[in-house]
N, CA, C and O atoms as a GROMACS GRO file, in nm:
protein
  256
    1UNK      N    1   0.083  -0.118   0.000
    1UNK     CA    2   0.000   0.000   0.000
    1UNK      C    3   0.088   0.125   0.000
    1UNK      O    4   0.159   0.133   0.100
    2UNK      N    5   0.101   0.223  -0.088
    2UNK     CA    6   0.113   0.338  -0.105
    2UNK      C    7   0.095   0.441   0.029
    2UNK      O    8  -0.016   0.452   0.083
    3UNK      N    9   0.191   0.500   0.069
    3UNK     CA   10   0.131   0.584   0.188
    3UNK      C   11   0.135   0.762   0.096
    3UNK      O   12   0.188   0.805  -0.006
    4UNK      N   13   0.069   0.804   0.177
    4UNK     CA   14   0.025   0.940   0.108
    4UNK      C   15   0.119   1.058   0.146
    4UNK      O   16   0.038   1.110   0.223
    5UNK      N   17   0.214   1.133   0.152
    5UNK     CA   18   0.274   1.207   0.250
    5UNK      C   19   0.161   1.299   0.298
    5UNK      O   20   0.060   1.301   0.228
    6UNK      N   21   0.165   1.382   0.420
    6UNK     CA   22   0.042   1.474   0.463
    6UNK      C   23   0.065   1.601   0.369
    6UNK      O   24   0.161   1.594   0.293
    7UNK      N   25   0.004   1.692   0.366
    7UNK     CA   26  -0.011   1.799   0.321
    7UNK      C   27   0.032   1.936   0.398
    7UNK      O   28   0.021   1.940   0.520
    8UNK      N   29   0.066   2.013   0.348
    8UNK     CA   30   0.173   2.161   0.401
    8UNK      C   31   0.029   2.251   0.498
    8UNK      O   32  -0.081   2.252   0.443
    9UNK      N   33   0.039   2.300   0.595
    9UNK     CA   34  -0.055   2.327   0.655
    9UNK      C   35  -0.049   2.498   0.612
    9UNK      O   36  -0.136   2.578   0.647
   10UNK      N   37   0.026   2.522   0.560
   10UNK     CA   38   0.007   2.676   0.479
   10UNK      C   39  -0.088   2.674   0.340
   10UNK      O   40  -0.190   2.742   0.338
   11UNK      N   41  -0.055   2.610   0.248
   11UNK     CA   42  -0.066   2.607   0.119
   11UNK      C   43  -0.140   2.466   0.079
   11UNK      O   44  -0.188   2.450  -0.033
   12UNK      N   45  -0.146   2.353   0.195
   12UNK     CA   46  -0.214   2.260   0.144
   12UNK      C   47  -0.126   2.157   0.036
   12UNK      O   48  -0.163   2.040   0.025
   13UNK      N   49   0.010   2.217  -0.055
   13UNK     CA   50   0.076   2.125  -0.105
   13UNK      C   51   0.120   1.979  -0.040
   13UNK      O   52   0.125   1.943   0.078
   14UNK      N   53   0.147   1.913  -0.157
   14UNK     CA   54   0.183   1.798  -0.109
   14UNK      C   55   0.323   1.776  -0.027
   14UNK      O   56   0.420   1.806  -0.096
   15UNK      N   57   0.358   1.729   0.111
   15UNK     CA   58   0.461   1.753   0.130
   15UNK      C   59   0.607   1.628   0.067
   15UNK      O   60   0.563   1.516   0.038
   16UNK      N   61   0.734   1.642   0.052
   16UNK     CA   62   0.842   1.580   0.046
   16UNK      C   63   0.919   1.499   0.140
   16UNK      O   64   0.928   1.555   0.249
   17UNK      N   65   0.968   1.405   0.135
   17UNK     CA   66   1.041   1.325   0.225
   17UNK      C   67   1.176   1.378   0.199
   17UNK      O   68   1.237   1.299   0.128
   18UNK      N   69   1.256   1.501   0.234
   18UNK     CA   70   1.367   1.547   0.254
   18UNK      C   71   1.438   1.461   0.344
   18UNK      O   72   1.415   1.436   0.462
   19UNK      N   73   1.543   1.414   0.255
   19UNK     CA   74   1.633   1.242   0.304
   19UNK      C   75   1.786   1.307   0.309
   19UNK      O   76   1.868   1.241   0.374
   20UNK      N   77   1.821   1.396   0.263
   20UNK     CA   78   1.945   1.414   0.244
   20UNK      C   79   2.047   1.466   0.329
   20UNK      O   80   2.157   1.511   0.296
   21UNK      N   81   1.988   1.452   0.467
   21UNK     CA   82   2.079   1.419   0.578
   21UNK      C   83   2.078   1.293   0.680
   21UNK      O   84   2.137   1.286   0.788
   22UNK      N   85   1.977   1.173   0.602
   22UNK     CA   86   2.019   1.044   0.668
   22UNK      C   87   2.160   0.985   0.619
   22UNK      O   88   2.228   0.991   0.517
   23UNK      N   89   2.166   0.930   0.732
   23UNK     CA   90   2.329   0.874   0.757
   23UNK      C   91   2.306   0.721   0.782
   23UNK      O   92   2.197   0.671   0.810
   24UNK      N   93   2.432   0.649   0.766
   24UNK     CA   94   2.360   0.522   0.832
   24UNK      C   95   2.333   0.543   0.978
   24UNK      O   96   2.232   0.497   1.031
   25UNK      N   97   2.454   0.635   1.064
   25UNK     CA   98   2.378   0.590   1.189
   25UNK      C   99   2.284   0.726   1.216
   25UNK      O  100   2.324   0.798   1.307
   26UNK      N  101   2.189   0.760   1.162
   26UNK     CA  102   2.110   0.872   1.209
   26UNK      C  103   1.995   0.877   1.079
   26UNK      O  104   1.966   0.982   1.022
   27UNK      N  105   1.938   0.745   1.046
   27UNK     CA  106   1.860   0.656   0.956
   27UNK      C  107   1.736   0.767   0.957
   27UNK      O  108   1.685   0.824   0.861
   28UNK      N  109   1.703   0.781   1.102
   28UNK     CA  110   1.560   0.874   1.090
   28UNK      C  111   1.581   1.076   1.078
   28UNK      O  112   1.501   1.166   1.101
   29UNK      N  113   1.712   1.077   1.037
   29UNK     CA  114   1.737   1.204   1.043
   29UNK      C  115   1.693   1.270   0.916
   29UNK      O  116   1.777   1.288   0.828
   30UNK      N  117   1.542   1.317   0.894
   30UNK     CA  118   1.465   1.362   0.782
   30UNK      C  119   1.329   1.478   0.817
   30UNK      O  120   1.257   1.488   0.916
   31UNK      N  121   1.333   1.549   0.701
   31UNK     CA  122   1.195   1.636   0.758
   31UNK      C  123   1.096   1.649   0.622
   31UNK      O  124   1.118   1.599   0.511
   32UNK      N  125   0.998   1.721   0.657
   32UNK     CA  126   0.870   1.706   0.575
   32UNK      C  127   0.950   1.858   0.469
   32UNK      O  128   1.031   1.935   0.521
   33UNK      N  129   0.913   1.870   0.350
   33UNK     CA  130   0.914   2.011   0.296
   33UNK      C  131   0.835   2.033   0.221
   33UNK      O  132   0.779   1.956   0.143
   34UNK      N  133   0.821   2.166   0.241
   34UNK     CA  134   0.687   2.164   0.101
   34UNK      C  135   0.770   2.288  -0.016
   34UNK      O  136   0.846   2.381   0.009
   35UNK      N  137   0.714   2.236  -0.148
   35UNK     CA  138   0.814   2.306  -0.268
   35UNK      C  139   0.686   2.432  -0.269
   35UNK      O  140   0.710   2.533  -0.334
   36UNK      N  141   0.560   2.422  -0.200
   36UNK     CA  142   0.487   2.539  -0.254
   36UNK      C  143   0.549   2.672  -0.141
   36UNK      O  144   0.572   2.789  -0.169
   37UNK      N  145   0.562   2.608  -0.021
   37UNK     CA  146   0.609   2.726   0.055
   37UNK      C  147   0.756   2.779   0.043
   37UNK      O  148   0.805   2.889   0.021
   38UNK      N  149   0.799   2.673   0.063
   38UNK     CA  150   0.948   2.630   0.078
   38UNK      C  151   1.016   2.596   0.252
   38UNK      O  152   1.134   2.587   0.285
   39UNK      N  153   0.879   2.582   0.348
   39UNK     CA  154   0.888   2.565   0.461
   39UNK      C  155   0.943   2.419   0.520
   39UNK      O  156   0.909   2.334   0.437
   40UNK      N  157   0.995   2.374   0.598
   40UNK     CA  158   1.042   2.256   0.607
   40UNK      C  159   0.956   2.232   0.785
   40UNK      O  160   0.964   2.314   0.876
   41UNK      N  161   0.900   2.135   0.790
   41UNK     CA  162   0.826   2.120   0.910
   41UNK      C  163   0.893   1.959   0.973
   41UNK      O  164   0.968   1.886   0.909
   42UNK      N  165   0.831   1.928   1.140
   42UNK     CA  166   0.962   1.822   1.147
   42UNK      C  167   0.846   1.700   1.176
   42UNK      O  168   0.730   1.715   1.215
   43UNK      N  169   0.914   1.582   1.146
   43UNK     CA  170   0.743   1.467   1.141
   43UNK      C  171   0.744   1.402   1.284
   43UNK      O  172   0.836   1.382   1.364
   44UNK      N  173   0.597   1.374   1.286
   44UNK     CA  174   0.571   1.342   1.371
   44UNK      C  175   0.675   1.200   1.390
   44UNK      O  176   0.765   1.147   1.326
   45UNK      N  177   0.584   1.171   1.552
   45UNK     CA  178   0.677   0.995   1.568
   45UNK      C  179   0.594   0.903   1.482
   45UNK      O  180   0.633   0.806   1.418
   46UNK      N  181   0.470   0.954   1.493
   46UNK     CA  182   0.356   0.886   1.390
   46UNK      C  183   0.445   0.825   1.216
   46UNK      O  184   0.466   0.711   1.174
   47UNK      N  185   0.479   0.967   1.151
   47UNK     CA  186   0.488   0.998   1.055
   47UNK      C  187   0.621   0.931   1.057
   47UNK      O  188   0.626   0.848   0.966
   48UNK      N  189   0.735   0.936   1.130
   48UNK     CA  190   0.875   0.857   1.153
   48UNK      C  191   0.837   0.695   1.124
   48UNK      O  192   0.897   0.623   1.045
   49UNK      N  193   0.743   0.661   1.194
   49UNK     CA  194   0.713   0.500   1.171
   49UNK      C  195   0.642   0.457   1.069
   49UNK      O  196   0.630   0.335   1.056
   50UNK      N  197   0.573   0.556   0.966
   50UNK     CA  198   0.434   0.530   0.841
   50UNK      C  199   0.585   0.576   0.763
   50UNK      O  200   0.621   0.476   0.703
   51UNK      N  201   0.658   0.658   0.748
   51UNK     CA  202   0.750   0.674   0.650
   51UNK      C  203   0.873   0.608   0.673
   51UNK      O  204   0.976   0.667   0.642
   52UNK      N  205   0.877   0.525   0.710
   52UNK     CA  206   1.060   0.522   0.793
   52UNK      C  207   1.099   0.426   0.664
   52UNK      O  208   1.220   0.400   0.660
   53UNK      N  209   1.049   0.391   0.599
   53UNK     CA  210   1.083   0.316   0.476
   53UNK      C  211   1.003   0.312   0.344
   53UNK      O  212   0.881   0.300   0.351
   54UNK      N  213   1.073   0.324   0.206
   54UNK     CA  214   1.051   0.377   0.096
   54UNK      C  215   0.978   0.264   0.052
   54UNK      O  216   0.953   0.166   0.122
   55UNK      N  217   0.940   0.282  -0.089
   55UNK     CA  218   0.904   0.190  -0.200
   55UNK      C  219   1.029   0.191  -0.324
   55UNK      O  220   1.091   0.286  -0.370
   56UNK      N  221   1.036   0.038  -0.358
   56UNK     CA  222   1.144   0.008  -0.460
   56UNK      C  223   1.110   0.131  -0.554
   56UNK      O  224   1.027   0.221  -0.538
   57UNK      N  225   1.224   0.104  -0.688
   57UNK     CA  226   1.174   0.266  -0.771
   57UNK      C  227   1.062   0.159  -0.891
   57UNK      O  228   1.085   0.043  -0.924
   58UNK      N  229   0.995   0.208  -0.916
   58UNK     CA  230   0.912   0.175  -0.987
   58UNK      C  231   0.774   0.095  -0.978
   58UNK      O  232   0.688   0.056  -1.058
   59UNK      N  233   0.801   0.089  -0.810
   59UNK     CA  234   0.672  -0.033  -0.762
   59UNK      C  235   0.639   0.047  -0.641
   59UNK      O  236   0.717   0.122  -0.583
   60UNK      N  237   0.503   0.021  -0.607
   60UNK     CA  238   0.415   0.006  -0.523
   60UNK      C  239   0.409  -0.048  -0.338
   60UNK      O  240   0.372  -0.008  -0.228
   61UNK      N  241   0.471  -0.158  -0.402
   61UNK     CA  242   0.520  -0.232  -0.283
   61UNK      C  243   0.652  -0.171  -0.178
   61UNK      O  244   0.759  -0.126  -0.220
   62UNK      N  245   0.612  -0.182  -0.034
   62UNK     CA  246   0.683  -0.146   0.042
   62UNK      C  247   0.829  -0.234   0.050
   62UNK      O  248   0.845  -0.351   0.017
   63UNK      N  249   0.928  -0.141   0.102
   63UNK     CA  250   1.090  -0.206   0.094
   63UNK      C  251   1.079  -0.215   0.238
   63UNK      O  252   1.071  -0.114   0.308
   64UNK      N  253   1.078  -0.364   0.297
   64UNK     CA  254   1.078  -0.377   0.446
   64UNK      C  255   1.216  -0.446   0.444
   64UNK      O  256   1.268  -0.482   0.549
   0.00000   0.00000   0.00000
């Protein structure tokens, strides 16, 4: 199943999984951004455990 990212609470855009300061040892070190604001907001613990892992590139299916 596809998870949805939440939406920018300014503008309603869709938000981004900004990854480009995970490390191996600091795996959950990521934040939400939105390209309509350009605001970067920080995720919940909720949102840490529904996102903490991607989908292969081209599929659907979760990479556990």
């Amino acid at each position: 199943m596809v998870q949805i990212p939440p939406r920018c609470p300014t503008d309603q855009s869709m938000l981004w999984k900004d990854t480009t300061r995970i490390t191996p040892a600091c795996p959950d070190n990521w934040h939400w951004h939105c390209s309509g604001c350009s605001r970067a907001f920080t995720p919940t613990a909720e949102d840490k455990e529904r996102f903490r892992h991607g989908t292969r590139r081209g599929s659907t299916d979760p990479v556990w």
